[in-house]
N, C-alpha and C positions, 0 to 999 in steps of 0.2 A: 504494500500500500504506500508508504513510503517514496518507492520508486516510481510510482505511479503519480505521487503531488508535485514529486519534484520534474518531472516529463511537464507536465501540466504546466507549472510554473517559469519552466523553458520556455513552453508555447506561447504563453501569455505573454512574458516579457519582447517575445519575437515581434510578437501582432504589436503591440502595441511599438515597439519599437520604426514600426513603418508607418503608422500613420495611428492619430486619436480611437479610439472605442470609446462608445458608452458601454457602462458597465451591463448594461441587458445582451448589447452585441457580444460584449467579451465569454460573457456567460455565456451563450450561446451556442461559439463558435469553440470554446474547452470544452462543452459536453457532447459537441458532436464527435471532437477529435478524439475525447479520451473519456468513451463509454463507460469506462469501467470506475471512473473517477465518481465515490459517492457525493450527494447532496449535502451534506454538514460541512466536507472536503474543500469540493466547489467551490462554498461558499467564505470559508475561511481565508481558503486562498485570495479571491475580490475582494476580500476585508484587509489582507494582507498590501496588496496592491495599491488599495485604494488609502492606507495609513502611510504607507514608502510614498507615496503621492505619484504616482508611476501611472494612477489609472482615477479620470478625475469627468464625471457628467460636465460641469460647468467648464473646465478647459476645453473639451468633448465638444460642446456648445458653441463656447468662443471662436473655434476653429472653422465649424463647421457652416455659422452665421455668415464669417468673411468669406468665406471661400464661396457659397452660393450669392453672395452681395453682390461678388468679382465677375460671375457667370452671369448676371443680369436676374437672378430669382427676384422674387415678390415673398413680403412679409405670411402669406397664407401658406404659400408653397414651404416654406424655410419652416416656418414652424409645425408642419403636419411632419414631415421627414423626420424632423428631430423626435418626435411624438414618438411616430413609427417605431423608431431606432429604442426604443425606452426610456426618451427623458420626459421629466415631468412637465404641465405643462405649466404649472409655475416658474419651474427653472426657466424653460425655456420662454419664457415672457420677460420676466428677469433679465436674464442676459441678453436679449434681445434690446431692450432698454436700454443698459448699461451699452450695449457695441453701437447703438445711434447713436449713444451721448458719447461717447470717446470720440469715434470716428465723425463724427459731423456727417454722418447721410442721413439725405434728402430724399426721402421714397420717392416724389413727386419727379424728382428731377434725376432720379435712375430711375422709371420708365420712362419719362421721355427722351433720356440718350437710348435706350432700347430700342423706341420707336424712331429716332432719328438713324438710326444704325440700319435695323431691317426693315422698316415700313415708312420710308421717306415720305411717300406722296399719298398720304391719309388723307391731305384735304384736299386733295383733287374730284374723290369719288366718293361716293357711300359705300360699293364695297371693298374698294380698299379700308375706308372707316372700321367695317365691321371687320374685315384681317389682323385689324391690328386692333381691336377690341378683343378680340376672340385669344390673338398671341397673349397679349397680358393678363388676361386670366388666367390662361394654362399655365404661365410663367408666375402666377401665386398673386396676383395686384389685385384688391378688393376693384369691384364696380365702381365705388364711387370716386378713388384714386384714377383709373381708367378715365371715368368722365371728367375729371378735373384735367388729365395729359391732353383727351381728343377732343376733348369739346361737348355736350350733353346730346350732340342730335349728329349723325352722319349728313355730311356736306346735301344739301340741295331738298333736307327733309324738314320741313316746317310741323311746326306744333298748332294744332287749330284750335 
């Protein structure tokens, strides 16, 4: 058994060595690799990890915020994935908070370099309009963020 926490604790340190985990991935990904590794064990071990500070949700978070921020995500998309992954959705509100307020972004104005990027000529058409409505939602940007980048009506559509 022994020889089996310490294999575990190679793996772990390996993973995390190449890039962040949350600790639900970590878990995870040591009970697929080493079946035989009981649950109190496991569990020890992420306690372990997670006190060497080697394995940390909120670092986990911080990473994972900028890195999708850089790729042009949207605040809905960024925090479901983190969800996903097992962080909490406090944390990840939290941190979320705190990485706007460090970094100084502008949701507003990282989708509209998005849309300046891939969907140049939104105001030429309505369905260009709705292309580039339709991108920023897949890409996690609430509706009413969307309406403030494009404008609240696609080009040439009147409100009666």
């Amino acid at each position: 058994m022994a020889d089996e926490r310490h294999r575990a604790y190679h793996t772990a340190v390996r993973l995390l060595g190449r890039r962040e985990h949350s600790v639900a991935e970590l878990r995870s990904k040591i009970r697929h690799k080493h079946r035989d590794l009981d649950q109190p064990t496991l569990e020890h071990l992420l306690e372990t990890l997670q006190q060497d500070r080697l394995l940390s949700d909120e670092r986990y978070a911080e990473v994972a915020i900028r890195s999708r921020i850089r790729r042009g995500y949207g605040p809905k998309y960024i925090e479901q994935e983190l969800m996903s992954k097992g962080v909490s959705s406090e944390l990840v509100e939290s941190v979320m908070e705190q990485t706007m307020l460090d970094q100084a972004y502008d949701w507003v104005q990282l989708a509209a370099d998005q849309i300046s990027r891939r969907h140049p000529h939104t105001a030429q058409d309505s369905a260009a309009w709705l292309k580039a409505a339709r991108f920023l939602a897949r890409r996690g940007y609430p509706s009413n963020l969307v309406m403030q980048v494009l404008g609240e009506q696609p080009p040439g559509e009147t409100h009666q």
